[in-house]
C-alpha positions as CSV (number, residue, x, y, z in Angstrom):
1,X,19.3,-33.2,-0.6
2,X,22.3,-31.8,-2.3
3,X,25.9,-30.7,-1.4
4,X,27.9,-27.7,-3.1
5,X,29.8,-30.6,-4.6
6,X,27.1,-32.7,-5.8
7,X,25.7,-29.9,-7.4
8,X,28.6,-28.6,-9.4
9,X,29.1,-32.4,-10.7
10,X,25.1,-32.8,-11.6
11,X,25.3,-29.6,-13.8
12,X,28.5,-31.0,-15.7
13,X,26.8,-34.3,-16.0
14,X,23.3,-33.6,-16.7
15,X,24.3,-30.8,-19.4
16,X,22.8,-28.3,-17.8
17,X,22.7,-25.2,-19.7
18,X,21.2,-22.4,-17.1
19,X,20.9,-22.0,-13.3
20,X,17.7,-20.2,-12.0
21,X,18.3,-18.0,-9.0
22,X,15.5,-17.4,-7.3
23,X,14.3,-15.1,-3.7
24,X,11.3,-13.6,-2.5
25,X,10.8,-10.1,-2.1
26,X,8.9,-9.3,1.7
27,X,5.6,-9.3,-0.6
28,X,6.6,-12.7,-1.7
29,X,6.9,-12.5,-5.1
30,X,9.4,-14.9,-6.6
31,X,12.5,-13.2,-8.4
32,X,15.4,-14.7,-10.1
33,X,18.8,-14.5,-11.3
34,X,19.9,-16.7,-14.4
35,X,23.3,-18.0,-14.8
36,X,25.4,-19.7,-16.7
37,X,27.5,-23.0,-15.3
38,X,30.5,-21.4,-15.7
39,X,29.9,-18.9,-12.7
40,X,27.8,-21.4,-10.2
41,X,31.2,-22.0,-8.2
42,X,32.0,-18.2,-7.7
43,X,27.8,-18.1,-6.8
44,X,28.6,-20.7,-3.8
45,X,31.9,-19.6,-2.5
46,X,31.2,-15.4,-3.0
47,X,27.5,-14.8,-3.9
48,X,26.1,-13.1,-7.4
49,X,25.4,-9.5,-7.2
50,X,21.9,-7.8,-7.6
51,X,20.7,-4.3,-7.3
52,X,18.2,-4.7,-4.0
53,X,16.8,-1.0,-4.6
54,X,14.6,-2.7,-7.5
55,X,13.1,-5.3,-5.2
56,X,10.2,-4.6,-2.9
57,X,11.0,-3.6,0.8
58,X,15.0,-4.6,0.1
59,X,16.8,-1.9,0.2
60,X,17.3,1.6,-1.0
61,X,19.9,3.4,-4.0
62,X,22.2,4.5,-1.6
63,X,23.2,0.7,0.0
64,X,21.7,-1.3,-2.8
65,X,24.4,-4.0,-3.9
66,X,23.0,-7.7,-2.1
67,X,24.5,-11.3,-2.9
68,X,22.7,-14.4,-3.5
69,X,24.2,-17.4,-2.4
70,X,22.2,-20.4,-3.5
71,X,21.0,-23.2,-1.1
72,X,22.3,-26.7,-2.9
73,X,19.6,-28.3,-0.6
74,X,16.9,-26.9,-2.8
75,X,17.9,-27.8,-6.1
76,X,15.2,-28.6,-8.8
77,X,14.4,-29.4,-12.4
78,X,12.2,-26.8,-13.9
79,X,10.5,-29.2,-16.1
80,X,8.9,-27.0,-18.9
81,X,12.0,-25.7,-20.2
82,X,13.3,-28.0,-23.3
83,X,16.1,-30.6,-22.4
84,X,18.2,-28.7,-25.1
85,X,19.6,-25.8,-22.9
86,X,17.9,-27.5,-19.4
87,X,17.5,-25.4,-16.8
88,X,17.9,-26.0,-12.7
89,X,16.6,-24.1,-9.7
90,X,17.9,-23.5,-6.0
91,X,16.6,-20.9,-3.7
92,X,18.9,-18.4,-2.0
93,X,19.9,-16.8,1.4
94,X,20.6,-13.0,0.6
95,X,23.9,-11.2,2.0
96,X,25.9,-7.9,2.3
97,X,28.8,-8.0,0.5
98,X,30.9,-8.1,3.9
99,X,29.3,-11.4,4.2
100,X,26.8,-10.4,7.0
101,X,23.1,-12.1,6.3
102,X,20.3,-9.4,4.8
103,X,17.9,-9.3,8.1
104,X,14.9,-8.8,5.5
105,X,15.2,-11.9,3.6
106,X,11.8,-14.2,4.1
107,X,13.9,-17.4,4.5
108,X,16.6,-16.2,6.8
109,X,13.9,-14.6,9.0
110,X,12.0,-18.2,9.0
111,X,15.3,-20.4,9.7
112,X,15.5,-18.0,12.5
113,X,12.0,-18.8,14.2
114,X,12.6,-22.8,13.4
115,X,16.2,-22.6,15.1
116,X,14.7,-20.9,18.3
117,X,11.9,-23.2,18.2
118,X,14.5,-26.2,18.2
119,X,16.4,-24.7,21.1
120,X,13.5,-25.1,23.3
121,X,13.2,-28.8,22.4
122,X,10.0,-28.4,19.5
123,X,9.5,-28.8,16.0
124,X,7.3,-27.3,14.1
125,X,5.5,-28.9,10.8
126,X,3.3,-27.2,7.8
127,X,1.1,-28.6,5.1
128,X,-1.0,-26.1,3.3
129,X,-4.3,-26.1,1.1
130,X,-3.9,-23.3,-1.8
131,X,-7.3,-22.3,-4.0
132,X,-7.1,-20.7,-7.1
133,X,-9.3,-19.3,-10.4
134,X,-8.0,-20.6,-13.4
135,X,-9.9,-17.7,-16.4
136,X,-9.7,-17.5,-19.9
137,X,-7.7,-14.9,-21.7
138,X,-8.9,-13.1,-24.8
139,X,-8.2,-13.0,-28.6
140,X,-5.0,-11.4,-28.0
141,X,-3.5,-13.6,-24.6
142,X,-4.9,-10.3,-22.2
143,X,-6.4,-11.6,-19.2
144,X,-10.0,-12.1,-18.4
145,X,-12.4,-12.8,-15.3
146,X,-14.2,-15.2,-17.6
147,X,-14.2,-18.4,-15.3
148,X,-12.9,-21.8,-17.2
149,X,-16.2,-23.5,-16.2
150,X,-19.0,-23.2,-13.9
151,X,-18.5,-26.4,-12.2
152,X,-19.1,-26.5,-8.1
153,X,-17.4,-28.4,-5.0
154,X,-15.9,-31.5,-5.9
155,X,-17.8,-32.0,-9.6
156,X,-16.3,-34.2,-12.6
157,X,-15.9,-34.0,-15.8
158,X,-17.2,-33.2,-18.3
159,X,-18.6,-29.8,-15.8
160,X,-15.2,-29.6,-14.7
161,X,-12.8,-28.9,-17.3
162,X,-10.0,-27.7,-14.6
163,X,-9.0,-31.6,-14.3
164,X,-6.5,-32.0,-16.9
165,X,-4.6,-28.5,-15.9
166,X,-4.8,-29.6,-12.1
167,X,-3.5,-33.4,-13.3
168,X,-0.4,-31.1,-15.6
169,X,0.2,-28.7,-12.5
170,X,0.5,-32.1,-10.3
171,X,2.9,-34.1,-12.8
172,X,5.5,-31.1,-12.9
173,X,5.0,-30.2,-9.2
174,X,6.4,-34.6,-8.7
175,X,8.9,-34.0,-11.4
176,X,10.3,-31.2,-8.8
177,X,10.1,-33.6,-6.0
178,X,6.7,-32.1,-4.4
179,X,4.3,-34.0,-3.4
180,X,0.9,-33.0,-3.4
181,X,-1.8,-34.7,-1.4
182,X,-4.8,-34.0,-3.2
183,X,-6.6,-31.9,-6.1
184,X,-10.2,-31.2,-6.7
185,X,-12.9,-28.2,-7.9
186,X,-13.6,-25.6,-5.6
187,X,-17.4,-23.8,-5.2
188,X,-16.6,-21.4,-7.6
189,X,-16.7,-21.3,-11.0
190,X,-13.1,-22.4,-12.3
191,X,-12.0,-22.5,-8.6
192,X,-9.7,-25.3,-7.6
193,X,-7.5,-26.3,-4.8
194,X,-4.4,-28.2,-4.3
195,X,-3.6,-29.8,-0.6
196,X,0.0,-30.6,0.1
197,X,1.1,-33.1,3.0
198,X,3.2,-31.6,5.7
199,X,6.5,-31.1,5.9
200,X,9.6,-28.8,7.9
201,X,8.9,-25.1,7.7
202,X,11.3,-23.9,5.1
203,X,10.6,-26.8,2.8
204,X,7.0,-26.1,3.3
205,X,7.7,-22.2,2.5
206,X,9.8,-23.1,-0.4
207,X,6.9,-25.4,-1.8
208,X,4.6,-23.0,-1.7
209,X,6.6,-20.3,-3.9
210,X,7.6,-23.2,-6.3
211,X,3.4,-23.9,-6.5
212,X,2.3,-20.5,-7.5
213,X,5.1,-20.6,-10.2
214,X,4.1,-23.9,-11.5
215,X,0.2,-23.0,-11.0
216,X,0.8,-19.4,-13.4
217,X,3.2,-21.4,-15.5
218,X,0.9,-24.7,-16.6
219,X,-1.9,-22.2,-16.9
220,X,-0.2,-19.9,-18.9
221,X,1.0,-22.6,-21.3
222,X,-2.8,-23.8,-21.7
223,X,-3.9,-20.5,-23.0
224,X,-5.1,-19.8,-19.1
225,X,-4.7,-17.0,-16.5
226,X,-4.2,-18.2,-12.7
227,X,-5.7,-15.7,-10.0
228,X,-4.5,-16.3,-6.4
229,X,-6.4,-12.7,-5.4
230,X,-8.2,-13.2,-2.3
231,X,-11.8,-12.3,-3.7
232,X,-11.3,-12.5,-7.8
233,X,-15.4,-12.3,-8.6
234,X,-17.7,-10.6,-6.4
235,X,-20.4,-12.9,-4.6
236,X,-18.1,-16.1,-5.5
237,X,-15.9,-17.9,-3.0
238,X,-12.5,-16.5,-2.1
239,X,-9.4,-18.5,-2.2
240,X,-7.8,-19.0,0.6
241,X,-4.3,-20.7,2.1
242,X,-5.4,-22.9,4.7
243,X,-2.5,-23.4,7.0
244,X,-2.4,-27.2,9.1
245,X,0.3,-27.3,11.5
246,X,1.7,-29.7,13.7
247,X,3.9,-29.7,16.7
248,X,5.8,-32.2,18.7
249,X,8.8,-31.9,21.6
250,X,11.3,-33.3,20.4
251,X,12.1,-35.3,23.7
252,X,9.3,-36.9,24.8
253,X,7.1,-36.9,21.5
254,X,3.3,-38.0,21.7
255,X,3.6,-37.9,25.4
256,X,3.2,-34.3,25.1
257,X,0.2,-32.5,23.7
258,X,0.8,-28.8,23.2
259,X,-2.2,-28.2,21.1
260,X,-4.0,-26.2,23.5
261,X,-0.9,-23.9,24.4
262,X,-0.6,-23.4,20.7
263,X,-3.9,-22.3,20.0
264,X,-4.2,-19.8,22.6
265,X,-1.0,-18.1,21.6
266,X,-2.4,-17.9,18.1
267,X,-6.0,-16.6,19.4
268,X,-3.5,-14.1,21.5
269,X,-1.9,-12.7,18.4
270,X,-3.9,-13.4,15.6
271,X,-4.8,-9.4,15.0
272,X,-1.1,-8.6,15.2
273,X,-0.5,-11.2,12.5
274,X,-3.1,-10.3,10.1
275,X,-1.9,-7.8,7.9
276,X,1.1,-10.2,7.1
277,X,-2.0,-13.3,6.7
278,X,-4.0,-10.6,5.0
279,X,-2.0,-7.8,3.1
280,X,-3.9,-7.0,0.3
281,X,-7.6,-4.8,0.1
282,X,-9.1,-8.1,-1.5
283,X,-8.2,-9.7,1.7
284,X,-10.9,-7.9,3.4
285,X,-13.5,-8.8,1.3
286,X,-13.2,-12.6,1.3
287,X,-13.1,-12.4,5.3
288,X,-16.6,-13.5,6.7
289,X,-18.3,-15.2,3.7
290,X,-18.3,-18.2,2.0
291,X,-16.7,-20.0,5.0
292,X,-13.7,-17.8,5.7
293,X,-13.3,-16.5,9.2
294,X,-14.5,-13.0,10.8
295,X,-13.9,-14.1,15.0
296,X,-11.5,-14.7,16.6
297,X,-12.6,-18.2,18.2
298,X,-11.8,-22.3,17.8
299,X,-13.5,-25.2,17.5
300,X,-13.1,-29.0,16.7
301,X,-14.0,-29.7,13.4
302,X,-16.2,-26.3,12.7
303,X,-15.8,-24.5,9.8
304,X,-17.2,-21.0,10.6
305,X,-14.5,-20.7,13.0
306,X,-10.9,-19.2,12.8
307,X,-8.8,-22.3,13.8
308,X,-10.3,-25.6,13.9
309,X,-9.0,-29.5,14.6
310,X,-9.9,-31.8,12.1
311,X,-11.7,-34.9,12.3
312,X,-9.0,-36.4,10.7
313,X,-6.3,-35.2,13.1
314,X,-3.4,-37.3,13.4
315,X,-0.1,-37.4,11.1
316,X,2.9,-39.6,11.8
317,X,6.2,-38.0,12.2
318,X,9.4,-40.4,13.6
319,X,6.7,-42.9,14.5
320,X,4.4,-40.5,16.5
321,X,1.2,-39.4,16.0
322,X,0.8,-35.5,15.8
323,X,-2.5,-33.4,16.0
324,X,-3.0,-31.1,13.1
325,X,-4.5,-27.4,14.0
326,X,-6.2,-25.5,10.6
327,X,-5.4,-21.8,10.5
328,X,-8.5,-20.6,7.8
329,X,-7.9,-16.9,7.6
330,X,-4.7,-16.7,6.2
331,X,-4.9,-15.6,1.6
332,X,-2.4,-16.6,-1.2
333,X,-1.4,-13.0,-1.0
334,X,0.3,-13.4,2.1
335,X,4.2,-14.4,1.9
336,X,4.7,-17.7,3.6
337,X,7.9,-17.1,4.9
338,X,6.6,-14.4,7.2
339,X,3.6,-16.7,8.2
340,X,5.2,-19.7,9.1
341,X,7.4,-17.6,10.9
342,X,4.9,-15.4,12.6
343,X,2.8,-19.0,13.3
344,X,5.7,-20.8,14.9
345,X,6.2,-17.8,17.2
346,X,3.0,-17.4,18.5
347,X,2.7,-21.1,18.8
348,X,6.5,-20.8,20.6
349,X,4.9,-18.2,22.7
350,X,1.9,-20.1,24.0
351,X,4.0,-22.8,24.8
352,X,6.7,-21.4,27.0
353,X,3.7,-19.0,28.7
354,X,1.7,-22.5,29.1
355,X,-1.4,-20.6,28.0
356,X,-4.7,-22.0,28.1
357,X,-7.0,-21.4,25.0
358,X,-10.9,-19.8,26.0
359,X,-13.9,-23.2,25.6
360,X,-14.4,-24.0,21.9
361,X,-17.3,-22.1,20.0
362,X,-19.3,-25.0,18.6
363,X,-21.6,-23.2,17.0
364,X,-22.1,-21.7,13.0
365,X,-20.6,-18.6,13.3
366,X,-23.3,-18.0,10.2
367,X,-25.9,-18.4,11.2
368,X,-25.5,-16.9,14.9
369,X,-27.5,-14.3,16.8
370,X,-26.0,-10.9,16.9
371,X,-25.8,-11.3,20.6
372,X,-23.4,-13.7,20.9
373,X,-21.3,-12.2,17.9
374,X,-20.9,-9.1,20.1
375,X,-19.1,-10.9,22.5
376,X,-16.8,-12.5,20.1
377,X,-13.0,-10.6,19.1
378,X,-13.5,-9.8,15.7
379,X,-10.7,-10.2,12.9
380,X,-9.4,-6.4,11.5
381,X,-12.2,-5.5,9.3
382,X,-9.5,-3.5,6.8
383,X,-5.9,-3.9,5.6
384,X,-5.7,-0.1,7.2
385,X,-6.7,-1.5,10.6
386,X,-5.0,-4.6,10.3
387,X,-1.7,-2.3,9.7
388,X,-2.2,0.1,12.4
389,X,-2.3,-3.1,14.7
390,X,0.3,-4.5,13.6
391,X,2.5,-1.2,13.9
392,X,1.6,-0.9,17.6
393,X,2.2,-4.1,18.5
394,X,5.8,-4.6,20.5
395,X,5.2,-8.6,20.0
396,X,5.7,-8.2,16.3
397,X,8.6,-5.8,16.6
398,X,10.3,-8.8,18.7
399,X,10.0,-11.6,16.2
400,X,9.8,-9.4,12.6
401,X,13.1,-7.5,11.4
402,X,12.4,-3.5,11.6
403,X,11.1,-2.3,8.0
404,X,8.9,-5.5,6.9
405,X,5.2,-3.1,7.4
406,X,6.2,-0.8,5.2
């Protein structure tokens, strides 16, 4: 991790030529300011002006003027630019000019929930699984739904011609200093996913916006197109963004298992959550097929059900041993500040209420009889539903800033 300082001197000494600026809006799109070296002291010590009207759910034309300030902590190569005019990247924390902190901005709002969460003695950690359709484009570099192969679940080549583009996305993502954990072929044709090990929330969040980039950029510069959509092709698998996450108190470590307190809390507020999980129409039509979740339910292991544990469950952090819980409804359409955020709440939540999750469903959720569906809570079956919940729900008006639904 950087300082200010060490910053300023790497740019001098590594020739650095541009400075990449780069937010979310509340969809969690990336955006970006470019500067030149000359002005990344006044960028630290004052902040470099943008106009927040232009930028989804910032701001309107009569207040528009926001300040980045960029995070030295989060400073990266961005490997496909030539070393002739190299450029560097840092993520940003978005201000008023009087200084005060923008309540809307994605990483501000998920420090907050990681802070609160550390005041009560526990840490929350994240490691996500991203799938995405690489297609071909056409004569002119338009985009397609022309898949890149047909290859299935876990083939080789020579079916599976996504290898060497997963292998390129993986290279630049370690020349950034991510890690990933593991790469492979989806089930659908030109489907893949990328697993990434666990790690602090806003590092986690932070890794996620930098994979998208690198996922659209490697693909683009193969002649490619990279759809995170939640359903791209009708009848095929949808991608999703698996969320593991772990927690531990900070005090007493393994000798404290809050993995049943956190499920129920998420089971509690999982329908408040989802139009933040899910935001997008497409959303709705990768829910209940091809393995992603319609109930609201748990079980160890099953994968017909909302949150399951692995049968791999256990990651080391400070020498303890932490039980992973897998969140499967969430899409790559959904911003993962606001999820982490909204996750670590409703974990937070179970915890201090000591809540007690309902028996596991170990059954396939598939392949079950329509009586016992009935019984089951069922996930919002639209993004209007989903929205409607989440607009009457005073739980999300507590940890969420006031404007994020709309």
């Amino acid at each position: 991790m950087y300082t200010k300082d060490e910053v300023i001197s790497y740019v001098e000494e590594e020739n650095v030529k541009f400075i990449r600026l780069s937010f979310c809006d509340t969809t969690g799109a990336q955006k970006c300011i470019t500067i030149m070296p000359t002005e990344l002291r006044r960028a630290f010590d004052e902040g470099i002006s943008f106009d927040a009207s232009a930028i989804a759910g910032y701001s309107d034309i009569v207040q528009s003027d926001l300040l980045l300030r960029p995070d030295p902590s989060t400073l990266s190569s961005v490997p496909w630019h030539p070393t002739h005019g190299r450029m560097v990247r840092m993520y940003c924390s978005i201000h008023y000019p009087d200084g005060r902190q923008f309540p809307r901005d994605g990483r501000y709002i998920l420090k907050t929930a990681v802070d609160e969460a550390a005041a009560a003695g526990i840490s929350f950690y994240f490691g996500s699984e991203f799938e995405f359709y690489l297609f071909k484009t056409d004569e002119n570099g338009e985009r397609t739904t022309i898949p890149f192969d047909h290859a299935g679940y876990m083939d080789i080549d020579p079916g599976d011609k996504c290898e060497q583009i997963r292998r390129e996305i993986c290279f630049t993502l370690s020349d950034m200093g991510i890690q990933p954990e593991s790469a492979h072929h989806e089930e659908g044709p030109g489907q893949n996913e990328i697993t990434f090990r666990f790690s602090d929330p806003l590092k986690a969040a932070d890794d996620a916006i930098t994979f998208k980039s690198v996922v659209r950029t490697i693909a683009s510069r193969n002649g490619l197109y990279a759809n995170f959509s939640p359903k791209p092709l009708p009848g095929e698998s949808g991608n999703g963004f698996h969320i593991n996450m772990s927690v531990q108190d900070n005090s007493r470590g393994s000798d404290v298992d809050y993995t049943g307190s956190v499920i129920a809390g998420l089971l509690e507020h999982i329908t408040e959550m989802t139009a933040f999980l899910n935001p997008t129409e497409k959303s709705y039509e990768r829910l209940g097929s091809h393995k992603a979740p319609r109930y609201v339910s748990w079980s160890p292991e099953n994968r017909s059900q909302l949150i399951r544990i692995p049968g791999t469950t256990s990651e080391y952090r400070n020498g303890y041993r932490l039980k992973r819980i897998e969140l499967r409804s969430p899409d790559p359409s959904a911003n993962p500040y606001i999820a982490y955020t909204l996750l670590i709440r409703a974990g937070l939540d179970g915890i201090k209420r000591n809540l007690t999750p309902p028996p596991p469903l170990n059954i396939n959720l598939y392949e079950a009889d329509d009586t016992i569906l009935q019984s089951i809570r069922k996930l919002p079956a639209t993004l209007e539903e989903a929205k409607n919940i989440a607009k009457q729900s005073a739980w999300i008006r507590s940890v969420l800033p006031d404007g994020m639904l709309n």
